[in-house]
N, CA, C and O atoms as CSV, one atom per row, in Angstrom:
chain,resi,resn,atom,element,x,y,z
A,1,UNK,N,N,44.665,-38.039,-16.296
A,1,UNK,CA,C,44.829,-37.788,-17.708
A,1,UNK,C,C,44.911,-36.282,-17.912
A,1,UNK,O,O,44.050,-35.617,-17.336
A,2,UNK,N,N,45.898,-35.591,-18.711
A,2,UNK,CA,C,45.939,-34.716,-19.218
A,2,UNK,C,C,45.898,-34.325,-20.822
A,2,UNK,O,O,46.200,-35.168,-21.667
A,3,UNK,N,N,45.501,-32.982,-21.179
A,3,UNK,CA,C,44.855,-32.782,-22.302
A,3,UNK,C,C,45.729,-31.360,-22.841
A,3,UNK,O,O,45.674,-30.342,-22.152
A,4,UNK,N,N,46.414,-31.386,-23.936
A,4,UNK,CA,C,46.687,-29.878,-24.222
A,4,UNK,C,C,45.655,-28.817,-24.449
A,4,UNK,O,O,44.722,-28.917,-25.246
A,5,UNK,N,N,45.968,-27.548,-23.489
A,5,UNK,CA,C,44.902,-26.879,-24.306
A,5,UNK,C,C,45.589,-24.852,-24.391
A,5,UNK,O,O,46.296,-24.178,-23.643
A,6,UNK,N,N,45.003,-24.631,-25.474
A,6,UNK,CA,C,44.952,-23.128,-25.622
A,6,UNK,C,C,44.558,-22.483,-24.900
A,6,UNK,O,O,43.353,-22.634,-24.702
A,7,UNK,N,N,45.241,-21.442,-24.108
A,7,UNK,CA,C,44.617,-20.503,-23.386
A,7,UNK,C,C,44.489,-19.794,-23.946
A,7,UNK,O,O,45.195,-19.511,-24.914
A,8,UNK,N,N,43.217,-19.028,-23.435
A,8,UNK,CA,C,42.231,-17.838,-23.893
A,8,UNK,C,C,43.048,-16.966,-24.699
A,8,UNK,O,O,42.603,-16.550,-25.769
A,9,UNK,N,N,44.389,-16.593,-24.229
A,9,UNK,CA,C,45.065,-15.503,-24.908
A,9,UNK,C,C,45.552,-16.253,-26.698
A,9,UNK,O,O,46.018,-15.509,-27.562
A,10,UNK,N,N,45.378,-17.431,-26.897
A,10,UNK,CA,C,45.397,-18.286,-28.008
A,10,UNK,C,C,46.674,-17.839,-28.359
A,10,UNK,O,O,46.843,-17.665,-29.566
A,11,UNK,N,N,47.458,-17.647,-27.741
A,11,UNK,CA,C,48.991,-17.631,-27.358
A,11,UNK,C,C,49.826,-18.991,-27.185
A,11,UNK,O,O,50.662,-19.563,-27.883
A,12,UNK,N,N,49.077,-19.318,-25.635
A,12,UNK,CA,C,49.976,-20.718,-24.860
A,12,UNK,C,C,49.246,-21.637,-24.764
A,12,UNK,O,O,48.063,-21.618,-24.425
A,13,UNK,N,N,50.139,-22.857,-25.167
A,13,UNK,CA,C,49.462,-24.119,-24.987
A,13,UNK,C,C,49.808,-24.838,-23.899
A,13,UNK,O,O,50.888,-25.405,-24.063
A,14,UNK,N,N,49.182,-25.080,-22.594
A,14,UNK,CA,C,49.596,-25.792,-21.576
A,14,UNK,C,C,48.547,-27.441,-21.763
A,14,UNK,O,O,47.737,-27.914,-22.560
A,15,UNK,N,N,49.257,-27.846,-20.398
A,15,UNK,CA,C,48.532,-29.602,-20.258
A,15,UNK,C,C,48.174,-29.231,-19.153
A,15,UNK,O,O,48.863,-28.595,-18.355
A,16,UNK,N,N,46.438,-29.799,-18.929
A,16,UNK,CA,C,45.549,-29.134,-18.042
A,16,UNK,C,C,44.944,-30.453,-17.293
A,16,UNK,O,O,45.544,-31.343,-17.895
A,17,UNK,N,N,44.449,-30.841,-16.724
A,17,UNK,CA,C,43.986,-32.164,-16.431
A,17,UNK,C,C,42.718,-32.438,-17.054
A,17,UNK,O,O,42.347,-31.524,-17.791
A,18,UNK,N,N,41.940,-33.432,-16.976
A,18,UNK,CA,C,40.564,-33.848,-17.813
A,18,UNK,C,C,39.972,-34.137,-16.791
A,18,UNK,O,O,40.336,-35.119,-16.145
A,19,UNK,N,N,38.575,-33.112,-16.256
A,19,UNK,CA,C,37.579,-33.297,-15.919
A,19,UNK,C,C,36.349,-33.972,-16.332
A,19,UNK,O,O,36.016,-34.050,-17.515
A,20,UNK,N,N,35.489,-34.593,-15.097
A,20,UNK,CA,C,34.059,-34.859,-15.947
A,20,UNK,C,C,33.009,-33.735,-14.852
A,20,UNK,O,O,32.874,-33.680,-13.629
A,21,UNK,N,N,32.477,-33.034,-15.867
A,21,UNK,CA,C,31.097,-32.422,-15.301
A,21,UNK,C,C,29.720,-32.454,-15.628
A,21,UNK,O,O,29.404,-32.284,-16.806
A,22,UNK,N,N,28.689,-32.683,-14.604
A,22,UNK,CA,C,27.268,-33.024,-15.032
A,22,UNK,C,C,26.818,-31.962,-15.232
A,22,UNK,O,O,27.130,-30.933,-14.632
A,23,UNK,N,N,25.687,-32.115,-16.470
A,23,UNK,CA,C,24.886,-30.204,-16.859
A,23,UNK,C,C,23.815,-30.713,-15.477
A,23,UNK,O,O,23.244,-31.799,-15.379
A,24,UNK,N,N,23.770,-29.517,-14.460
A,24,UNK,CA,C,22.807,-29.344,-13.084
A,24,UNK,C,C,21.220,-28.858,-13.710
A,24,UNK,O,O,20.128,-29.400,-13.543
A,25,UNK,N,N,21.589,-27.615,-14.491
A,25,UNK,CA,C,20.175,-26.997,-14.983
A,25,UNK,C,C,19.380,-27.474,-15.266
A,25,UNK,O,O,19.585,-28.162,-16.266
A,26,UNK,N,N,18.407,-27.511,-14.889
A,26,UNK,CA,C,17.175,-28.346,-15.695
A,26,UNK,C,C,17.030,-27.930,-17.840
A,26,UNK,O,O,16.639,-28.619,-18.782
A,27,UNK,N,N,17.464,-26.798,-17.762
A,27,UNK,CA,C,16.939,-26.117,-19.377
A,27,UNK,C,C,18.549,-27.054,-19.940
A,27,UNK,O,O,18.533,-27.077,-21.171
A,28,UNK,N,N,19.302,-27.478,-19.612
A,28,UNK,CA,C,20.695,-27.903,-20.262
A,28,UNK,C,C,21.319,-26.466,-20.491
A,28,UNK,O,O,20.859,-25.364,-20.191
A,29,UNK,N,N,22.306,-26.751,-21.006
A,29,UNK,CA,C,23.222,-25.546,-21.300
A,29,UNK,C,C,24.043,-25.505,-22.843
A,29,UNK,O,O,24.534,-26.295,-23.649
A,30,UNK,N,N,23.899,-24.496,-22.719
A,30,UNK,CA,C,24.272,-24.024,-25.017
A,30,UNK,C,C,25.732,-24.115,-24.818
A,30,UNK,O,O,26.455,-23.837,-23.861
A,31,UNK,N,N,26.012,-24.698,-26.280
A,31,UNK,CA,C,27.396,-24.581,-26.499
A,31,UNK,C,C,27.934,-23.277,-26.623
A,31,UNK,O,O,27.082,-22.434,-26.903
A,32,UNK,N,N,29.486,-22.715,-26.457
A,32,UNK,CA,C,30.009,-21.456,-26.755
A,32,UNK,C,C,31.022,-21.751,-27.366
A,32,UNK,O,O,31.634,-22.773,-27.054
A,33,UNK,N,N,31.545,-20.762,-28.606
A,33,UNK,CA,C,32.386,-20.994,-29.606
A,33,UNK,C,C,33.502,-20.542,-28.781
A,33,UNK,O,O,34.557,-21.058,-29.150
A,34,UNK,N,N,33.616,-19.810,-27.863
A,34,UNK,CA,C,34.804,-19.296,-26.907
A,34,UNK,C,C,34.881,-19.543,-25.849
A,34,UNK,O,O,34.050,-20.403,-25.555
A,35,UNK,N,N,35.843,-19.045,-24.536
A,35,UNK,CA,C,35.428,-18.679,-23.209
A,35,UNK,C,C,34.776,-17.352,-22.744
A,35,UNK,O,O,35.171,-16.511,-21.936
A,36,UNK,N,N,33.368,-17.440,-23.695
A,36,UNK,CA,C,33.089,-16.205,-23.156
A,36,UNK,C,C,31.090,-16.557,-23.119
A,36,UNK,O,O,30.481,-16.923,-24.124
A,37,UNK,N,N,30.580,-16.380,-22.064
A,37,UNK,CA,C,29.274,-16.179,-21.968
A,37,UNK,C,C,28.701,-15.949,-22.813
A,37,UNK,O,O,27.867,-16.781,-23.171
A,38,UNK,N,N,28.838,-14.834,-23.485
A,38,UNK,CA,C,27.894,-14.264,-24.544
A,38,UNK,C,C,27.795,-14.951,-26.232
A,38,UNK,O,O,27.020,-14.881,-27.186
A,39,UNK,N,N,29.224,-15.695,-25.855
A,39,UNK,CA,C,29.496,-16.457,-27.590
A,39,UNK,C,C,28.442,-18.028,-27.389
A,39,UNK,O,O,28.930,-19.148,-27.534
A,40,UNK,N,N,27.117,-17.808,-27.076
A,40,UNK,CA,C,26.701,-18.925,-27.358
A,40,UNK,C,C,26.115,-19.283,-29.015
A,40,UNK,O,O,25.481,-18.481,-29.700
A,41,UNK,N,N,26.460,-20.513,-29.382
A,41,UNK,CA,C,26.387,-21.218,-30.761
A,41,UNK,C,C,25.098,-21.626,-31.017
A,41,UNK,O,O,24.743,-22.699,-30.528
A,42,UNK,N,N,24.215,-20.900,-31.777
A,42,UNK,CA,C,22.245,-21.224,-31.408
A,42,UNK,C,C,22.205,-22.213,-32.367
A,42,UNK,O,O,21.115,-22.783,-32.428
A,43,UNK,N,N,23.276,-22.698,-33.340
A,43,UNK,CA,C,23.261,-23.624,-34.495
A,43,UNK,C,C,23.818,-24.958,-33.971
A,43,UNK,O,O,24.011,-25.920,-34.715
A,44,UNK,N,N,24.036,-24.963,-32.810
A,44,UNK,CA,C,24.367,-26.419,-32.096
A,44,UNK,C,C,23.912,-26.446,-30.960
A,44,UNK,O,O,24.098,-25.673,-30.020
A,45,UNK,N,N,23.138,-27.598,-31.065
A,45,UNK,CA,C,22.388,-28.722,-29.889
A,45,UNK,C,C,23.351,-28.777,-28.474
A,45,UNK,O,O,24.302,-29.558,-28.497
A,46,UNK,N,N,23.170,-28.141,-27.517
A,46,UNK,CA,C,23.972,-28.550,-26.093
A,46,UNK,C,C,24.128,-29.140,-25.495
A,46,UNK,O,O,23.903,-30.098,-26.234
A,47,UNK,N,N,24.419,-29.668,-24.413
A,47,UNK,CA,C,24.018,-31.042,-23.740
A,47,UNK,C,C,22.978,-30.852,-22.901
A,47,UNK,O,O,22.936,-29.815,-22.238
A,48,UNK,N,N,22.026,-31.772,-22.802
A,48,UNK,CA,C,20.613,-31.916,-22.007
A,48,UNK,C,C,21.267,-31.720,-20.448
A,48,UNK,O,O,22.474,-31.823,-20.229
A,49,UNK,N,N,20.185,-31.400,-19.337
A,49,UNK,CA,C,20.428,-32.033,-18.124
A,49,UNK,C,C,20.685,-33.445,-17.838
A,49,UNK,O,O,20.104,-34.389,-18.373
A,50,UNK,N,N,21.687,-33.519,-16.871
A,50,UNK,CA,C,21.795,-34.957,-16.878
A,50,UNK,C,C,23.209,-35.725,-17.326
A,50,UNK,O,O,23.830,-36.660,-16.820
A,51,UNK,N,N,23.435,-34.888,-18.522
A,51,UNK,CA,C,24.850,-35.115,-19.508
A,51,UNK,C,C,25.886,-35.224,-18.324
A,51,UNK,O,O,25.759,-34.670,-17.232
A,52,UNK,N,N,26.691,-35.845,-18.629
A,52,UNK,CA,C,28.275,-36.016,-18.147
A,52,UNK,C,C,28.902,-35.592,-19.469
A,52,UNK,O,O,28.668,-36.164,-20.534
A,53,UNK,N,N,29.724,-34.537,-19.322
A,53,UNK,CA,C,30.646,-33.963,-20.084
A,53,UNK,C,C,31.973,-34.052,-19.567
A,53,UNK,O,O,32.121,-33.990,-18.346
A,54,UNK,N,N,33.437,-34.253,-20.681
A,54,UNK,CA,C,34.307,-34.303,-19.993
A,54,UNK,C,C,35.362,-33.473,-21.147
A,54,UNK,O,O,35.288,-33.406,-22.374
A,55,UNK,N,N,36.445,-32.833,-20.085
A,55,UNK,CA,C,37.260,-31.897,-21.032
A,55,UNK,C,C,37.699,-31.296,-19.601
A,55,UNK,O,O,37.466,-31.710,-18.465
A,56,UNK,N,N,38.608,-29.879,-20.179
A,56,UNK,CA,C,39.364,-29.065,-19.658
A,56,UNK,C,C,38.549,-27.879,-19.020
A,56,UNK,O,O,37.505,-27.447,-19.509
A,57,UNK,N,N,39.065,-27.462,-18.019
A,57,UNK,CA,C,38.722,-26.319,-16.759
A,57,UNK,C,C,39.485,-25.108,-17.447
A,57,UNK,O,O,40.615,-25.285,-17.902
A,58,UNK,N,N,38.846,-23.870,-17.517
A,58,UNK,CA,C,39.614,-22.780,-18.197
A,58,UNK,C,C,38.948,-21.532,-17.386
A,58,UNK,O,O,37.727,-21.624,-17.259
A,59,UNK,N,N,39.684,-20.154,-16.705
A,59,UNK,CA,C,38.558,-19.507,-16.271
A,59,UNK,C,C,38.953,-18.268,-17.632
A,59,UNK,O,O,40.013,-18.021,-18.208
A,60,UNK,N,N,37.680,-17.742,-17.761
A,60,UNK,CA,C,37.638,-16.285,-18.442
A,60,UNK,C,C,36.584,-15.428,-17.974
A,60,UNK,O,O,35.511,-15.955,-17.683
A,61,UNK,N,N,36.758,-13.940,-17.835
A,61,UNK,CA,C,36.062,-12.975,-17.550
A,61,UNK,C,C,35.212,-13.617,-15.842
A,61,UNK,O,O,34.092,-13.777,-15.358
A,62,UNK,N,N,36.431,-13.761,-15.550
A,62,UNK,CA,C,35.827,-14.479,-13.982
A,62,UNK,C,C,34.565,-15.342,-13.750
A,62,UNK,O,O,33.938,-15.392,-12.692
A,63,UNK,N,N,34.273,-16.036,-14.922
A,63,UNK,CA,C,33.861,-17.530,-15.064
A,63,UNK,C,C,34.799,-18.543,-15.202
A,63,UNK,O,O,35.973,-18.297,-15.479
A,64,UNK,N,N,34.308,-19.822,-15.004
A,64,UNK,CA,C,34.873,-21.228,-15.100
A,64,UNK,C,C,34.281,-21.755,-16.373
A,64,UNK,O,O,33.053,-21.762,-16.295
A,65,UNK,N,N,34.790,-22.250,-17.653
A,65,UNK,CA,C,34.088,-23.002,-18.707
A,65,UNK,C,C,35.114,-24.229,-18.594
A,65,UNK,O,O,36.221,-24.095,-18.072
A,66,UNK,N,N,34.709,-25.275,-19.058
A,66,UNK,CA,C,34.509,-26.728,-19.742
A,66,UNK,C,C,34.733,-26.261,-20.734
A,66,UNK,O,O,33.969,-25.532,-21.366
A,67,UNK,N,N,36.510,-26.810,-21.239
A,67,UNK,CA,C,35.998,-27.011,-22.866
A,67,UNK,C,C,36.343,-28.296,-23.266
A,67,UNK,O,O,37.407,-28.852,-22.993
A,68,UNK,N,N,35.257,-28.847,-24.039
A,68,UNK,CA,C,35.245,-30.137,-24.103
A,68,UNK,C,C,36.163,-31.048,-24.879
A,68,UNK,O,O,36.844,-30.665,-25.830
A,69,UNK,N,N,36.135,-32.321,-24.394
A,69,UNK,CA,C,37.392,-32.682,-25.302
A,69,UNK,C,C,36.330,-33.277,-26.493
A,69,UNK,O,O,35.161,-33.576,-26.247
A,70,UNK,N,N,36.984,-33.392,-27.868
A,70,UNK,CA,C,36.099,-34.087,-29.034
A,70,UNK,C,C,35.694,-32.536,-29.803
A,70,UNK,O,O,36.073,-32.137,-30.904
A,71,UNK,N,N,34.787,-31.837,-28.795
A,71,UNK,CA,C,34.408,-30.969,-30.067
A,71,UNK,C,C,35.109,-29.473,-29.275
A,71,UNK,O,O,34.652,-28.387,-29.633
A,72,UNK,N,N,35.789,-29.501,-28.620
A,72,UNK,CA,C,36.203,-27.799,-28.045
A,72,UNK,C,C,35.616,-26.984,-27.606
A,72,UNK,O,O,36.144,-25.996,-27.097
A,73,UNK,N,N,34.177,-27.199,-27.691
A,73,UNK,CA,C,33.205,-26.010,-27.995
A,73,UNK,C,C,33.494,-25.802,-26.002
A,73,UNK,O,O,33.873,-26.636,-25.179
A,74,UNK,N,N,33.175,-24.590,-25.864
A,74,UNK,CA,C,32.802,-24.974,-24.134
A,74,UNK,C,C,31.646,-24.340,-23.504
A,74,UNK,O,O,30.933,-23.479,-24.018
A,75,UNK,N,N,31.551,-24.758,-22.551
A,75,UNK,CA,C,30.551,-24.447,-21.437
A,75,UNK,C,C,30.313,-24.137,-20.103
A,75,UNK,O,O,30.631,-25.024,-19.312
A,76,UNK,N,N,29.866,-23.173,-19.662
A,76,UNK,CA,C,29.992,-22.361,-18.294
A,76,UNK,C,C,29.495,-23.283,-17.301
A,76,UNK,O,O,28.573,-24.096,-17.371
A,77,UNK,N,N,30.303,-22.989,-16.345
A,77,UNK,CA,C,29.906,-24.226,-15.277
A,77,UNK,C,C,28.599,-23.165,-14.100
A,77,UNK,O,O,27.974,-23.624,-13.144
A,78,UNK,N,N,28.552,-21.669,-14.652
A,78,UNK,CA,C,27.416,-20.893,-14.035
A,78,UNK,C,C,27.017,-20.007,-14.580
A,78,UNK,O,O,27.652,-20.131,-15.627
A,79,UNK,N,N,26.223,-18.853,-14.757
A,79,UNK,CA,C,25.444,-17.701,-15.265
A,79,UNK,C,C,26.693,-16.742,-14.921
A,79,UNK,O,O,27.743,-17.252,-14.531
A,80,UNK,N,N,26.599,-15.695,-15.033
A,80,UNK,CA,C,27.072,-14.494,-14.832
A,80,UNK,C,C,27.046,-14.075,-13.180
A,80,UNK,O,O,27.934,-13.592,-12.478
A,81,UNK,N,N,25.584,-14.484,-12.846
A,81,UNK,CA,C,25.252,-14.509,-11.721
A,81,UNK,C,C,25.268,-15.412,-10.432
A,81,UNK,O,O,24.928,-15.301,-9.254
A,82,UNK,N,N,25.765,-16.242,-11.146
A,82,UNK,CA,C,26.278,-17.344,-9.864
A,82,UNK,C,C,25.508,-18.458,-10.136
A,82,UNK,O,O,26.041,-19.550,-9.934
A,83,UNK,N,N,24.134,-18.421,-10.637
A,83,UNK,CA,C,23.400,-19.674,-10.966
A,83,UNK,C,C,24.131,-20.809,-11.675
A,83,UNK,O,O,24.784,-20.595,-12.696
A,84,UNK,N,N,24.027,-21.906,-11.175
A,84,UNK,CA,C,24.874,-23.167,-11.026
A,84,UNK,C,C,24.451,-23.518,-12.409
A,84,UNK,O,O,23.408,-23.011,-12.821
A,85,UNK,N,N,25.197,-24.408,-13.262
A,85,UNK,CA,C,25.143,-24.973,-14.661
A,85,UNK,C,C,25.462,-26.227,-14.839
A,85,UNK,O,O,24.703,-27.104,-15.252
A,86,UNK,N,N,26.746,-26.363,-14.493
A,86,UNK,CA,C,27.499,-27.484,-14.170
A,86,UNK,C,C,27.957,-27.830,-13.222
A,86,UNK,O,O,28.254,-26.894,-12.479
A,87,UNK,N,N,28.289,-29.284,-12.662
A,87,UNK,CA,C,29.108,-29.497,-11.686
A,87,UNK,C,C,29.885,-30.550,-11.596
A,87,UNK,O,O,29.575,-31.688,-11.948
A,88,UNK,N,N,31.239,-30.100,-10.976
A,88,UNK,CA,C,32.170,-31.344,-11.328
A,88,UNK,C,C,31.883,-32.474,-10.738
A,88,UNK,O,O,31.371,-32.377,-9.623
A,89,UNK,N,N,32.114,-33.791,-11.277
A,89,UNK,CA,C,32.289,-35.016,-10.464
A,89,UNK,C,C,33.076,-35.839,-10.589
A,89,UNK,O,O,33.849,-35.889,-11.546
A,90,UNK,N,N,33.048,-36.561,-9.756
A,90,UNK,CA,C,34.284,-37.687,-8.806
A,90,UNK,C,C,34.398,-38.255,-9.862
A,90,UNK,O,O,33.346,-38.486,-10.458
A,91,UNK,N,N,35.558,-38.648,-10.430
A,91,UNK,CA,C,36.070,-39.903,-11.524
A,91,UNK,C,C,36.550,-41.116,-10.291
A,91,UNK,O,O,37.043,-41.063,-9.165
A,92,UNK,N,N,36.081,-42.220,-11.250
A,92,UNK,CA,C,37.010,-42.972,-10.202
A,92,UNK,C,C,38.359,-43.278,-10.888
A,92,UNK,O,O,38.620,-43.260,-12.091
A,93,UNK,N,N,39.231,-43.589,-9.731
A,93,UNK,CA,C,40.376,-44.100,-10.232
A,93,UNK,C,C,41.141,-45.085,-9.661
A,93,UNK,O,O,41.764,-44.798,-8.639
A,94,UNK,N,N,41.191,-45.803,-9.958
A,94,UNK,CA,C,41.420,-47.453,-9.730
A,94,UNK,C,C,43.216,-47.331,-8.828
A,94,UNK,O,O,44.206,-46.642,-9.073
A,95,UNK,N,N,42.982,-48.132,-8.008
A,95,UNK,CA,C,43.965,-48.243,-6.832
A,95,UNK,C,C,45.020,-48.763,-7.257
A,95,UNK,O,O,45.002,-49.813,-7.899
A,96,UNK,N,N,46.344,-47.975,-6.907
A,96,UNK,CA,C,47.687,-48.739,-7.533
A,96,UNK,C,C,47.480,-50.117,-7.038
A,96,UNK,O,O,46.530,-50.562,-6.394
A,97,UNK,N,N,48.623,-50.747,-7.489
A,97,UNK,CA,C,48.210,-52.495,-7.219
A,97,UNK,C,C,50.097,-52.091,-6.361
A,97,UNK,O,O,51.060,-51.345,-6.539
A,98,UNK,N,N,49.546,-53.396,-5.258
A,98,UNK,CA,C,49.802,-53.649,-3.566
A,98,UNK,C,C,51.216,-54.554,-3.624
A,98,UNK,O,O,51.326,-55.778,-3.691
A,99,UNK,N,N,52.104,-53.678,-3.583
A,99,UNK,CA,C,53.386,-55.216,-4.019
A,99,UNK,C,C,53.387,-56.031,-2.959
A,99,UNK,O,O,53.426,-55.619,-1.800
A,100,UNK,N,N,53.351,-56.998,-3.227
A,100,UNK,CA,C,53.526,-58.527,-2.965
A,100,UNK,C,C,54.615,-58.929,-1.593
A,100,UNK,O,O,54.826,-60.105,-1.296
């Protein structure tokens, strides 16, 4: 499945594929109104540890964010520093069918 999305330069709109990623952190991780670390949203609830989130792969300022599909908002898949946040996982996807 693919998803249109805005790149950072809010210029171009490409079709990106749709990831699912689990929040790793134990504290969960804050929403960001951008692709940018520092734009976190303290007026919205993030997803807990545990969450499966799913949306688009975008990198900015040599991070990786999630931006989600439904609400856009996104989320760093690590710190600044490398500390892990998110991580992608396996979708399944069901086996073409076997002609006859």
């Amino acid at each position: 499945m693919f998803a249109p999305v805005t790149t950072v330069d809010r210029k171009t709109v490409i079709l990106a594929p749709v990831v699912s990623a689990k929040v790793v952190f134990r504290g969960g991780v804050g929403y960001r109104s951008a692709a940018d670390f520092r734009a976190k949203m303290g007026d919205v609830q993030g997803p807990a540890a545990g969450t499966v989130c799913r949306g688009v792969v975008l990198k900015a300022q040599g991070l990786h964010f999630l931006q989600e599909s439904g609400t856009g908002y996104f989320l760093p898949f690590t710190t600044p520093d490398g500390t892990p946040i998110m991580t992608k996982v396996a979708t399944m996807v069901p086996p073409a069918p076997q002609a006859a």
